[in-house]
C-alpha positions as CSV (number, residue, x, y, z in Angstrom):
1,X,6.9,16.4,-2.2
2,X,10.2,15.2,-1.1
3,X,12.3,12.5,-3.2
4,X,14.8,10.3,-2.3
5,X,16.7,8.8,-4.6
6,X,18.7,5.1,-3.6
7,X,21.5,3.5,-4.7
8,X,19.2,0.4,-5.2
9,X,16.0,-1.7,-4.2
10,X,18.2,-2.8,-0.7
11,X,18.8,1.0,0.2
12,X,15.9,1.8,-0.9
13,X,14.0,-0.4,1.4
14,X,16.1,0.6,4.1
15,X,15.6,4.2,3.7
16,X,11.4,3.8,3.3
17,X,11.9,1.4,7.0
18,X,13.7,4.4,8.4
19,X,10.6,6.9,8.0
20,X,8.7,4.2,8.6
21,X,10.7,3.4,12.4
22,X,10.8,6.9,13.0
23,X,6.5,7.4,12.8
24,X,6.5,4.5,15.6
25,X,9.1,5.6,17.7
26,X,7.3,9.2,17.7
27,X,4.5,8.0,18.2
28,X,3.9,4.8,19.5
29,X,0.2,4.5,19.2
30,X,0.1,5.2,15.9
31,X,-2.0,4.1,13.0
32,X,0.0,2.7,9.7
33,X,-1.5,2.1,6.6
34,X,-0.1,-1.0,4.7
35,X,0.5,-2.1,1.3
36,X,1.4,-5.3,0.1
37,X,3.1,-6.4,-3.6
38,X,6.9,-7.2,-4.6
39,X,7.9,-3.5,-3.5
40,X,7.8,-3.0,0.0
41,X,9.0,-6.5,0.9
42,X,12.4,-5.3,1.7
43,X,10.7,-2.7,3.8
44,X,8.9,-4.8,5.6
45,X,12.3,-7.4,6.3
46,X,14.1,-4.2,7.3
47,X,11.5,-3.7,10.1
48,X,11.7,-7.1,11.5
49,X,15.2,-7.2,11.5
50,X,15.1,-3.7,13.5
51,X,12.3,-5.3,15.9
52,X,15.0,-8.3,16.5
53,X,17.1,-6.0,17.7
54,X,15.1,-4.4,19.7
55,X,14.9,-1.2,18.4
56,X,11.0,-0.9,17.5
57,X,7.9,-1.8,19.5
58,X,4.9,-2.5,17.9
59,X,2.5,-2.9,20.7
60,X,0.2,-0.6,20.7
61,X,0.5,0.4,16.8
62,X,-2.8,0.3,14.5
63,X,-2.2,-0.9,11.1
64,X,-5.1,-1.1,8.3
65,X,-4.2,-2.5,4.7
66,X,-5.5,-1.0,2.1
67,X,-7.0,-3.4,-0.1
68,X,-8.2,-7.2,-0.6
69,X,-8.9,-9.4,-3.6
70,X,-12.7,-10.1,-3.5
71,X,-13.6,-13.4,-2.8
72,X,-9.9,-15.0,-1.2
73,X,-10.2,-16.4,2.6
74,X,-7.3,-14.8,4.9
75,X,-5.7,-18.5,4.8
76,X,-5.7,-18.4,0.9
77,X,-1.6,-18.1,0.5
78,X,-2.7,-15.0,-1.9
79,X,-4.8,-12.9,0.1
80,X,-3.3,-9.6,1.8
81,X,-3.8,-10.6,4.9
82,X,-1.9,-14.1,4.5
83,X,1.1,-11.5,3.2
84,X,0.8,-9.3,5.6
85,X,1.0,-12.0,8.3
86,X,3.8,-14.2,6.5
87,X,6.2,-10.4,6.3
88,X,5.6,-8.7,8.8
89,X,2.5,-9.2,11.7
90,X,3.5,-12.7,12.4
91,X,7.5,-11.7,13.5
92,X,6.6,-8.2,15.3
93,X,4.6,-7.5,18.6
94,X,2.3,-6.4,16.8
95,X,-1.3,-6.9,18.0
96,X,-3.3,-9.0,15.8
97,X,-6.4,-7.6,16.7
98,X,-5.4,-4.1,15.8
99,X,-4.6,-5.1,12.2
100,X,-7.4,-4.5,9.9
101,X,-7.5,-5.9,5.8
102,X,-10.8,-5.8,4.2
103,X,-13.1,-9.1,4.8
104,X,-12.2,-10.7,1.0
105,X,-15.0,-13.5,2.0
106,X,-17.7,-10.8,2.2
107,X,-19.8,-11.4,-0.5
108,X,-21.9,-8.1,-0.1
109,X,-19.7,-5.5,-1.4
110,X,-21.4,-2.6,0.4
111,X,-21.2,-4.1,3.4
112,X,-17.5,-4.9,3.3
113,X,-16.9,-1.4,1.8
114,X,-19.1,0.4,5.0
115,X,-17.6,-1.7,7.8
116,X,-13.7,-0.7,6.3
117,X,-15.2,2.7,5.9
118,X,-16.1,2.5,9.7
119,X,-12.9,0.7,10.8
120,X,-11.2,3.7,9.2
121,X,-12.8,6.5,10.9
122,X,-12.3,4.3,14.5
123,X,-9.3,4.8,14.3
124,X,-9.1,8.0,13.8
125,X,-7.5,7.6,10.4
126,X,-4.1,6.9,9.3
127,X,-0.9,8.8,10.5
128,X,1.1,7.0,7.7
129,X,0.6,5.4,4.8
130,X,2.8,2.5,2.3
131,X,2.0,3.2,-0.9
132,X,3.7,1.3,-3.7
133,X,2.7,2.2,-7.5
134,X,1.4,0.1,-10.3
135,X,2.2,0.1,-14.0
136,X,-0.8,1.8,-15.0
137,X,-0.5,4.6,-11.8
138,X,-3.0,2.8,-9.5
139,X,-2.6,2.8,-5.8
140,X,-4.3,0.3,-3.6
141,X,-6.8,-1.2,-6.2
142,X,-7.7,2.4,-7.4
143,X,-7.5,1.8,-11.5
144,X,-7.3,4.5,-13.7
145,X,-11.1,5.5,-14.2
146,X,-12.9,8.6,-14.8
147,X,-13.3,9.8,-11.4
148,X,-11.2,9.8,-8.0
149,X,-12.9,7.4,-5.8
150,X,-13.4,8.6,-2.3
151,X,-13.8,5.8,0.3
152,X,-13.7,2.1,0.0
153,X,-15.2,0.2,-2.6
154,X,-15.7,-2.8,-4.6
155,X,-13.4,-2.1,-8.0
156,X,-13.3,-4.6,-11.5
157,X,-9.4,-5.0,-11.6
158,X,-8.3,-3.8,-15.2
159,X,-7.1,-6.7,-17.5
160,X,-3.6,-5.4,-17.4
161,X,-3.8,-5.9,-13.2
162,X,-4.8,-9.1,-13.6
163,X,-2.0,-10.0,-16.3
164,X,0.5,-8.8,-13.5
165,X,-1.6,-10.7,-10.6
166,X,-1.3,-13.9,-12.7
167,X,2.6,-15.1,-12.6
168,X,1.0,-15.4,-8.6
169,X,-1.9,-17.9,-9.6
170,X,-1.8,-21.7,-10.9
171,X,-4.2,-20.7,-14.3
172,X,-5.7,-17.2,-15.1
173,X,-8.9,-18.3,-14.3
174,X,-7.7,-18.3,-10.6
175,X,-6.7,-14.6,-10.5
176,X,-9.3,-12.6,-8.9
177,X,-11.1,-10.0,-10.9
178,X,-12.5,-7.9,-8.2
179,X,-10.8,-6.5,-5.1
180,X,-12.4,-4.5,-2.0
181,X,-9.9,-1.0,-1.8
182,X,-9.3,1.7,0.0
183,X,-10.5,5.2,-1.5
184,X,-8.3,7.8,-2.9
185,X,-10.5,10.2,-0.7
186,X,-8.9,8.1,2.8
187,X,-5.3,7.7,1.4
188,X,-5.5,11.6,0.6
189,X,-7.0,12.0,4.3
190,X,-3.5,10.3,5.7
191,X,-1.2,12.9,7.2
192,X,1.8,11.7,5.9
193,X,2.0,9.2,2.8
194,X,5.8,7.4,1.6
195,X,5.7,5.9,-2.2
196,X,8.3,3.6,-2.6
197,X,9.4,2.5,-6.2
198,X,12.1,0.3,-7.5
199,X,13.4,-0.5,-11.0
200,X,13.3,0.9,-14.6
201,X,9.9,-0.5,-15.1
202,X,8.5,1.9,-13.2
203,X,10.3,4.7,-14.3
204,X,7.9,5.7,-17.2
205,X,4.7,5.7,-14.6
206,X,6.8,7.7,-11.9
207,X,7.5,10.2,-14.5
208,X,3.8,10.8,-15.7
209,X,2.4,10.5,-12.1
210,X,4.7,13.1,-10.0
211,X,5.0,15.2,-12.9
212,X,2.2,14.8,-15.4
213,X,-0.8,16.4,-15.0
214,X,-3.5,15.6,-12.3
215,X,-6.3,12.8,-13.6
216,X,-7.8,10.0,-12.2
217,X,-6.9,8.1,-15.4
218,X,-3.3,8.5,-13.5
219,X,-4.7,7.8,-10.1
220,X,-1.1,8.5,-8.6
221,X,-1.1,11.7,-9.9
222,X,-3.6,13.0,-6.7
223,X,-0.2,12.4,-4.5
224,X,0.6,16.2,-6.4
225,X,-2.0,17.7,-4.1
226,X,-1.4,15.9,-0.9
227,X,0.6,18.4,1.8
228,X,3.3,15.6,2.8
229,X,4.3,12.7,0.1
230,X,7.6,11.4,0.3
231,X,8.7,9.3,-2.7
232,X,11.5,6.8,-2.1
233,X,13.0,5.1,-5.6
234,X,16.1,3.7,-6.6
235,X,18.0,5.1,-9.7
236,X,16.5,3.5,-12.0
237,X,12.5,3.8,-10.7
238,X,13.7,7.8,-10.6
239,X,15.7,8.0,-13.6
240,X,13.5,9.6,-16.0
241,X,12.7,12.8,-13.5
242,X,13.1,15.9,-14.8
């Protein structure tokens, strides 16, 4: 694993759109997974701005999200796909038919989960994949649990989730409890993954996930085994690193 440690969440996020620049210049066909949250924002601004200037093209990239609340329409201004249009799809080149987030409105959950599952292997899977990291060690939707789930799937979002999800909804009872996720089986399958992490918040959960031991009640902590993980976190995300 390689880590990169930033002055701050700006240098951060311009140091995560750097690796990110250099997988689409390299190859321009390329299949990116995405993450959404407060994290990779920056990242994502950092990439427009580059595409402004000209200096990335987006045409013929692949991206596929790796998760969606259950029951939220794309138009809902809290789904995954509405962020991923609002930061990044709608001001790149990007082809909006290549850019795949799980069907939220599907109300059959093995359905959705088997048609991602098959969107997924289409594509030939992912060359690179966003990951930010939750409080509890989740990535995507994946909640601690006894087991490391492989593909997509329907998950019940842990209560502290939801707390987090909820300074983002009018009332509680709006916050979705369910969300359709990629597997850790798939995000282990990309060939190269970049964690990005930013404040002391998350300082605690970085420690026990890079260098704890390997459980799915930490689902992070699988990113040990993975061939190609590069973690990018300002001082304070990093600062209690051995």
């Amino acid at each position: 694993m390689q880590i990169i440690k930033t002055r701050d969440y700006d240098h951060m996020s311009r140091m995560a759109a750097n690796i990110i620049a250099a997988q689409v210049i390299m190859k321009p066909d390329c299949v990116l997974g995405l993450a959404t949250g407060s994290t990779p924002v920056g990242t994502y601004e950092e990439l427009v701005r580059r595409y402004d200037k000209g200096e990335l093209d987006f045409s013929t990239v692949t991206s596929i999200n790796l998760d969606e609340y259950k029951g939220l329409s794309p138009e809902n201004d809290q789904s995954y796909r509405y962020f991923m249009n609002t930061h990044l799809f709608s001001h790149v080149n990007i082809d909006p038919e290549k850019t795949y987030v799980p069907n939220g409105l599907e109300p059959d959950s093995e359905k959705a989960c088997a048609a991602y599952n098959a969107v997924i292997r289409q594509a030939g899977g992912i060359d690179l994949q966003l990951l930010g990291l939750g409080h509890n060690g989740h990535i995507g939707f994946n909640e601690p649990s006894d087991i490391f789930e492989k593909e997509t799937h329907c998950v019940d979002l842990t209560q502290s989730t939801i707390d987090a999800n909820s300074r983002f909804f009018a009332s509680m009872d709006e916050v979705p409890k369910q969300a359709y996720t990629m597997g850790i089986g798939t995000i282990m399958q990309a060939k190269k993954v970049l964690v990005v992490v930013s404040g002391k918040a998350k300082a605690q959960i970085v420690k026990d996930a890079f260098f704890g031991p390997c459980t799915p009640q930490v689902p992070a902590s699988i990113l040990q085994l993975h061939s190609d993980v590069i973690l990018v976190g300002d001082e304070e995300a990093l600062s209690l690193i051995p």
